[in-house]
C-alpha positions in Angstrom: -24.8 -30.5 25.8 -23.4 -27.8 28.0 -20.4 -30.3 28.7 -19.5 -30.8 24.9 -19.6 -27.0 24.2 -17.4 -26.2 27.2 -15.1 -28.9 25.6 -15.2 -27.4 22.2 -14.5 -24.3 23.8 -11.0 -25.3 26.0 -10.2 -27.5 22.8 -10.4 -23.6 20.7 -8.4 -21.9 23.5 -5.7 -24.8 23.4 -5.5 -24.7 19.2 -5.6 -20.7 19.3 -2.9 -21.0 21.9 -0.8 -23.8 19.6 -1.2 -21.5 16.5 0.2 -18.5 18.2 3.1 -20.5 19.5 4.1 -21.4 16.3 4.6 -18.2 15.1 7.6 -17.5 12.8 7.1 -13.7 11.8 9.7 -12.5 9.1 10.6 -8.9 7.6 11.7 -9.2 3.9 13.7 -6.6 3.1 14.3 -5.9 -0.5 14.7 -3.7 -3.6 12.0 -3.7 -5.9 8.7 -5.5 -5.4 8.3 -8.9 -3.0 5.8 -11.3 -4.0 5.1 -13.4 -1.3 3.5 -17.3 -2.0 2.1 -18.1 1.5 1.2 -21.7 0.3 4.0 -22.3 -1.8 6.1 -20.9 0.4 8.2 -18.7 -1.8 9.3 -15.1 -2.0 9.7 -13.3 -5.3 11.7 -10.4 -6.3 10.8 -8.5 -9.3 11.7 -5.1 -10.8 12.2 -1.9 -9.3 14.5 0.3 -7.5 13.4 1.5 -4.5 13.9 0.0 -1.2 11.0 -2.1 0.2 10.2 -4.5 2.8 7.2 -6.9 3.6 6.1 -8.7 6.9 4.5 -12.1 6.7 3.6 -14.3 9.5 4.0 -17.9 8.9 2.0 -20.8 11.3 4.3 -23.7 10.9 4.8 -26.4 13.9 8.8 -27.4 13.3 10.9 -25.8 10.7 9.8 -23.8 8.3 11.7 -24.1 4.6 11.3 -21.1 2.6 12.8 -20.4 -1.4 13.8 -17.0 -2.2 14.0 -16.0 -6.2 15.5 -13.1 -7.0 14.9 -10.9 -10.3 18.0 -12.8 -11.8 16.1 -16.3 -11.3 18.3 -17.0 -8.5 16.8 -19.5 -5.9 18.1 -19.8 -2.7 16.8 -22.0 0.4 15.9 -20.1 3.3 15.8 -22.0 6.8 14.1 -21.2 9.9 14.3 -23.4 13.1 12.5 -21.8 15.9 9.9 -19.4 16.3 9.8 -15.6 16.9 10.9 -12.8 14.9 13.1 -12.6 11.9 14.7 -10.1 9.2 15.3 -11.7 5.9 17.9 -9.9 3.7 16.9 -10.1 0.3 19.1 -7.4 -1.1 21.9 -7.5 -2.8 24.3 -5.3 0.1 24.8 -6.3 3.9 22.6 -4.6 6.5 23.6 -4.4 10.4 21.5 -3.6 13.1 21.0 -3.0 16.7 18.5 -3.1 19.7 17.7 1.3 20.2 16.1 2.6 23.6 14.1 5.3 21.7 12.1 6.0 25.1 15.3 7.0 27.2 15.3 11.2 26.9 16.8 12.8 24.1 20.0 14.8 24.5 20.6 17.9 23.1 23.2 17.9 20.1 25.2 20.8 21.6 25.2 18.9 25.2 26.5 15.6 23.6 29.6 14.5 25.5 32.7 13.9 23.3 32.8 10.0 25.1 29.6 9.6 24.1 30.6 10.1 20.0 33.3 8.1 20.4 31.7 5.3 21.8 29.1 5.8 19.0 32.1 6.1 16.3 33.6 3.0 18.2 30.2 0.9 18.1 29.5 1.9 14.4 33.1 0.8 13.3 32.6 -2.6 14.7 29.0 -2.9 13.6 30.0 -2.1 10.1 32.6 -4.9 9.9 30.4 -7.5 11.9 32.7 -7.5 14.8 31.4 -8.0 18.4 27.8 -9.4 17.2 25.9 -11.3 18.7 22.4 -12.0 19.6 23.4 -11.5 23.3 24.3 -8.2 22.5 21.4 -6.9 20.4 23.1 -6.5 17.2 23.1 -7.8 13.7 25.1 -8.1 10.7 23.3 -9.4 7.8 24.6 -10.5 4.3 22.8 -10.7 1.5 20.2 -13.9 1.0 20.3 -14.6 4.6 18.3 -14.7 7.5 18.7 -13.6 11.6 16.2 -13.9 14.2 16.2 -10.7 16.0 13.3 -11.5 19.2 11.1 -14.1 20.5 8.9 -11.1 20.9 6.4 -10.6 18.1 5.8 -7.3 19.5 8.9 -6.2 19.1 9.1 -2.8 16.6 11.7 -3.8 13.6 12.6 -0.4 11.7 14.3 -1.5 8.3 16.9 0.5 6.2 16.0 3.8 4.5 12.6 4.0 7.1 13.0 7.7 8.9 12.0 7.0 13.0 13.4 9.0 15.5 10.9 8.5 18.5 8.2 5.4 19.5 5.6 6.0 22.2 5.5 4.2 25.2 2.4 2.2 25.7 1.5 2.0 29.7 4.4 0.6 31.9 6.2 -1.6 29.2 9.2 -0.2 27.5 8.9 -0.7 23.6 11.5 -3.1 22.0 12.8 -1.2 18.9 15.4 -2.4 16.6 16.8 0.0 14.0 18.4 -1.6 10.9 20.4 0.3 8.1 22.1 -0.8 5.2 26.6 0.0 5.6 26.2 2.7 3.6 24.0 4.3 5.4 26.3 3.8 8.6 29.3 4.6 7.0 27.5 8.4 6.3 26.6 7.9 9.9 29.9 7.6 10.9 31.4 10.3 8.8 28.8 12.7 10.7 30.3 11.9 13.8 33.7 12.2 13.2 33.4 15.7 12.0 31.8 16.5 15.4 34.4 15.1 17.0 37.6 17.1 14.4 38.9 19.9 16.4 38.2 23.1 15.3 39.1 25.1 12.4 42.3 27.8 13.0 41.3 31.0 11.1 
């Protein structure tokens, strides 16, 4: 008896361990509402204006075949291979995003350096117009009714557009893994925020 229920017992560890595995854990981001059909395996736009966003886990072994409808009736077929962590852009603009070390110190505005603004101005520029992205460098550049995987980490922190976050705390020796995504227009005001502190100043 004690045999069978330390059999039963590895055999729950090894399917709890299988089901975890298979993981394939997706952001929808959207405007309006998302109606999510876990069975059916469908997401659902519908009304509204505001910008939203929904994270579902899904427990498939293999590929997992999704259909995204938007409010127009739309359908499109959304594919995911492997598992891990995904952002699914179900707006109707292009988002970009990037890896952020929110636990490195904060620097004072007035002590920025003008190379570091540049660099920023220089990133920015090349974010906005998908250049130099790449999963082995951290960023993303996301059109509309597609789908990136950003980490194999489910732990990972995903900050979607229009979502205020300036700081993450740091639980015990691990560093978070943050990734901060923003729609162009919101990187294009970015950018025009850093060019004026870089404009030399006004003669009067």
């Amino acid at each position: 008896m004690l045999r069978n229920i330390g059999l039963i017992t590895i055999m729950g560890i090894f399917w709890a361990a299988c089901s975890t595995n298979n993981t394939k854990k997706i952001m929808i981001v959207a405007t309006g509402n998302i109606d999510v059909n876990m069975d059916a395996k469908t997401i659902t736009l519908s009304g509204g204006a505001g910008s939203n966003d929904k994270t579902v886990d899904f427990n498939v072994a293999g590929p997992l075949m999704l259909t995204l409808k938007d409010e127009d009736g739309k359908s499109s077929a959304i594919s995911v291979n492997d598992n891990g962590y995904y952002i699914l852009n179900a707006r109707k603009d292009t988002i970009a995003g990037a890896y952020q070390n929110y636990s490195a110190p904060k620097t004072k505005v007035d002590t920025i350096k003008q190379e570091t603004i540049e660099r920023g101005i220089d990133s920015l520029s090349q974010l906005i117009e998908g250049k130099n992205v790449s999963a082995a460098n951290r960023n993303f550049f996301v059109t509309p009714s597609n789908i990136v995987k950003i980490t194999a980490n489910m732990d990972a922190f995903v900050v979607p557009p229009f979502h205020r976050m300036a700081s993450i705390e740091k639980v015990g020796d691990k560093e978070p893994e943050v990734y901060r995504f923003y729609t162009l227009n919101e990187i294009r005001e970015k950018l025009t925020k850093l060019k004026a502190l870089t404009a030399p100043p006004t003669v009067k």
